[in-house]
N, C-alpha and C positions, 0 to 999 in steps of 0.2 A: 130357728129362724135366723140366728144372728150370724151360727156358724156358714148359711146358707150365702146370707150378704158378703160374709168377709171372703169366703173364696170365690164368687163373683166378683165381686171387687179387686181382687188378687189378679183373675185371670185379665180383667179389666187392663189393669195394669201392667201387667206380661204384654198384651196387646200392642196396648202402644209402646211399649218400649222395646218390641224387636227387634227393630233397626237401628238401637242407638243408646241400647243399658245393658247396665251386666248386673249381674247377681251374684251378690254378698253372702254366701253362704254362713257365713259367721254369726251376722246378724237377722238373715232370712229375711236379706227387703234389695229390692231391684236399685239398682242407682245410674245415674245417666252416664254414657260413655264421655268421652274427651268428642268435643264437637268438633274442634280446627288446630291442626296439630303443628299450627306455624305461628299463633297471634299471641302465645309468651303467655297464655291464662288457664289455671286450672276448674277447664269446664265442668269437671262432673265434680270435682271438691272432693276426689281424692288423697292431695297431697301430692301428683305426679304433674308435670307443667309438659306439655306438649311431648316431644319426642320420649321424654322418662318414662310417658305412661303405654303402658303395655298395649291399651288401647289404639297407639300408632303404632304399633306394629309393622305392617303394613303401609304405612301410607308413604307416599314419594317422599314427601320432604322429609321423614327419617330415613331412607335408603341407608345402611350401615354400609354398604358393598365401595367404598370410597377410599382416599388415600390420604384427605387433607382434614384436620379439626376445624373444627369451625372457631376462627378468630376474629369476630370481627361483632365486637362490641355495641354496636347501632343495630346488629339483625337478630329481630326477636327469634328468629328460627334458628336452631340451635343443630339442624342435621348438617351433615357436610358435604361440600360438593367434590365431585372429581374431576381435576382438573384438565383434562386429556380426552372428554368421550366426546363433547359437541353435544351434552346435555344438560339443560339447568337444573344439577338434581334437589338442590334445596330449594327450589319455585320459589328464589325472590326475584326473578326476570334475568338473572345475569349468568352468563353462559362460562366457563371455562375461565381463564384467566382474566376475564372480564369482573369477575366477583373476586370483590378484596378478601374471601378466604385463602383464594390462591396465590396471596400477593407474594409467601415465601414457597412456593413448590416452583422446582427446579425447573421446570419446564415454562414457566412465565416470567423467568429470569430474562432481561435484554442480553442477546449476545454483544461481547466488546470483541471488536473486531481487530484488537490488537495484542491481545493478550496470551496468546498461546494455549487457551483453555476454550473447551465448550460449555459456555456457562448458562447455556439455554438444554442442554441434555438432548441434543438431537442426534446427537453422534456425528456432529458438525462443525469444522474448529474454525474460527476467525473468518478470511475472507470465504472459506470454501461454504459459509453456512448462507444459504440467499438472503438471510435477516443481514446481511452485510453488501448485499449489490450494491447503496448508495454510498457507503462508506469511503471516504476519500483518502482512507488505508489502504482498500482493494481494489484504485486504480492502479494499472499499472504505470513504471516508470518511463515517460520519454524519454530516452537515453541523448538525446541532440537540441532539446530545446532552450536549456536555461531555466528551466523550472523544475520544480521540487513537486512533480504529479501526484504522488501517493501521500506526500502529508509526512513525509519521516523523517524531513530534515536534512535529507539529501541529496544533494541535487545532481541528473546527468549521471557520469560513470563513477562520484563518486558512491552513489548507490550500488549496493550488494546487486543486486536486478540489473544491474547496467553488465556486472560482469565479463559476458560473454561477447557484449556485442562489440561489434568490430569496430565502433569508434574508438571503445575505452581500451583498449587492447593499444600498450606500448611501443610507439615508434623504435624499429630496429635501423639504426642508424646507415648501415652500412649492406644492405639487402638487394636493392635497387625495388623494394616493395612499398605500398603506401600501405602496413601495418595496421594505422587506428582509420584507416578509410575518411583522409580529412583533403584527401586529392595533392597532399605535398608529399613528398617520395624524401626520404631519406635527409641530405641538410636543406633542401629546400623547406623542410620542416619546422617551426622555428621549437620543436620540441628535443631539436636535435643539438641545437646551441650549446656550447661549451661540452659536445661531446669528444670523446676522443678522431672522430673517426668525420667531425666537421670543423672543429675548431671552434673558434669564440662568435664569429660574425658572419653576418649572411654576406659574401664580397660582390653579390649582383643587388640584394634588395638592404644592404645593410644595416638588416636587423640585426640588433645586441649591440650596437653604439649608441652613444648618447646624439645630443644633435650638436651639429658643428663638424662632426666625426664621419670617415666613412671607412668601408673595411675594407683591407687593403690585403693582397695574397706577397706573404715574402718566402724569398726562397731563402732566407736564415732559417723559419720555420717550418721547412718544407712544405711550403706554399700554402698555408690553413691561414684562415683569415685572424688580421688584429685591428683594431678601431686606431686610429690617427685622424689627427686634424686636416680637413681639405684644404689644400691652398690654393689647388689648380682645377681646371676644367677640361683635360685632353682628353679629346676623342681617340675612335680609329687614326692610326698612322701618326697622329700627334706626337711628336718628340717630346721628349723625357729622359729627365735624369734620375729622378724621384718618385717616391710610390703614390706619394703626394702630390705631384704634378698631372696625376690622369683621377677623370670625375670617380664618380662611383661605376664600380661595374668593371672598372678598366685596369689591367696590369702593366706596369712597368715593364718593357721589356728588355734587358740589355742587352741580345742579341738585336733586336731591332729600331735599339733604342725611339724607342717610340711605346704608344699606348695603343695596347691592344686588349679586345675584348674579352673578357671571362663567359668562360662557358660550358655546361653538362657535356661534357663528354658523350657521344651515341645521340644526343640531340640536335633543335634544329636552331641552337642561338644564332648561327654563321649563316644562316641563309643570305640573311639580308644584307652581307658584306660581300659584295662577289667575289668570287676566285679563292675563299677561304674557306677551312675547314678546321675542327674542333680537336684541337691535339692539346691529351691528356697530358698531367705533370707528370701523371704516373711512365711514361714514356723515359722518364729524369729519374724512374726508381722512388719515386716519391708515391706515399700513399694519399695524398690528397686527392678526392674527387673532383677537381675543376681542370680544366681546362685554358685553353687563349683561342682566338680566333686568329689563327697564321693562313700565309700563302703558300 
């Protein structure tokens, strides 16, 4: 009778526990499996604490199939997540780099957008990575504003990015071209000051003197401008002795002794002088690019 009870009672037992024991073969008695294999307690009192027990096996929040350990000290779930699939695979609600297991996997790295590396692992380096559209690294450079757009210190053509463009690009003195595209052609340039090929001073807007000063064209120097003190104010036709006796703008002339206009050669300074026209020094053998307004 008693052996009758005890494997009654056995099967009993089997019964209810087929959804959630295993059996000890060692000791021939059924023991409760691991109930929740994320809350850090050892249900059935094995000595296995959630994911350890073979009893998780299976269950998500051990998923072994992963890339990242589990580091992170405040989550009793010890399975790991992976940081790249768009699934929370340790169910503690937090998705991919969202959960501070990921906080060192290479792909939840902020990209710096100025560093020459892909520090987020997308195969994406600095400005090219869209985790950098706002980055005010990866604006580009306005080459003509006076601002330093991209943040590097740079401002205009002195930036590498300016390079090409036609502002930054070196006035050639002697071309008849506007070079850096700043609408001044050659000495009217004041990039061109103290070139070979303009001399020291602008002799129509006498730029490169100080003030008091105006630039005056001598034919000692074969006619390139030099700064001297104004004394006089002679126009068109104004007699003169002196280089100094005619305003700005104006040449001594001693064929005509008088003061005559400075002016571009092929241009229209003389219109507004009637009866005259723009005869170059060069005409004298002289490599200066100006001019007088003669009859």
């Amino acid at each position: 009778m008693q052996q009758v009870f005890s494997v009654t009672l056995c099967a009993a037992v089997m019964w209810l526990c087929a959804a959630g024991c295993t059996f000890d073969s060692s000791g021939l008695r059924w023991l409760a499996a691991e109930s929740e294999c994320g809350n850090g307690m050892d249900d059935d009192g094995d000595g296995f604490v959630d994911c350890a027990d073979s009893d998780c096996g299976g269950d998500p929040a051990c998923n072994n199939n992963n890339n990242v350990n589990n580091t992170n000290g405040n989550n009793s779930n010890p399975g790991p997540e992976y940081c790249t699939n768009g699934l929370d695979d340790d169910g503690d609600g937090l998705v991919d780099c969202a959960d501070p297991q990921c906080a060192l996997a290479p792909t939840c790295q902020n990209e710096d957008c100025g560093n020459g590396a892909d520090d987020d692992a997308d195969g994406l380096v600095d400005c090219a990575d869209p985790d950098c559209g706002g980055s005010p690294l990866c604006v580009p450079e306005e080459c003509t504003n006076g601002f330093d757009d991209d943040s590097d210190g740079l401002v205009d053509c002195a930036d590498p990015e300016c390079a090409a463009a036609p502002h930054c690009q070196p006035e050639s003195c002697g071309n008849d071209v506007d070079d850096d595209g700043d609408n001044l052609v050659d000495c009217d340039d004041p990039d061109c000051l103290g070139s070979t090929d303009c001399g020291l001073c602008h002799p129509i807007t006498g730029e490169g003197c100080s003030a008091g000063e105006a630039c005056y064209l001598n034919y000692t120097a074969d006619w390139f401008g030099y700064c001297e003190a104004q004394t006089g104010s002679g126009g068109q036709w104004d007699s003169c002795s002196w280089y100094s006796d005619c305003q700005l703008g104006y040449y001594c002339s001693g064929s005509y002794t008088a003061c005559l206009r400075v002016c571009h050669p092929g241009g229209g300074d003389c219109s507004s002088i009637g009866g005259t026209y723009c005869q170059p020094f060069s005409d004298f053998g002289s490599a200066s690019p100006w001019g007088i307004c003669v009859l």
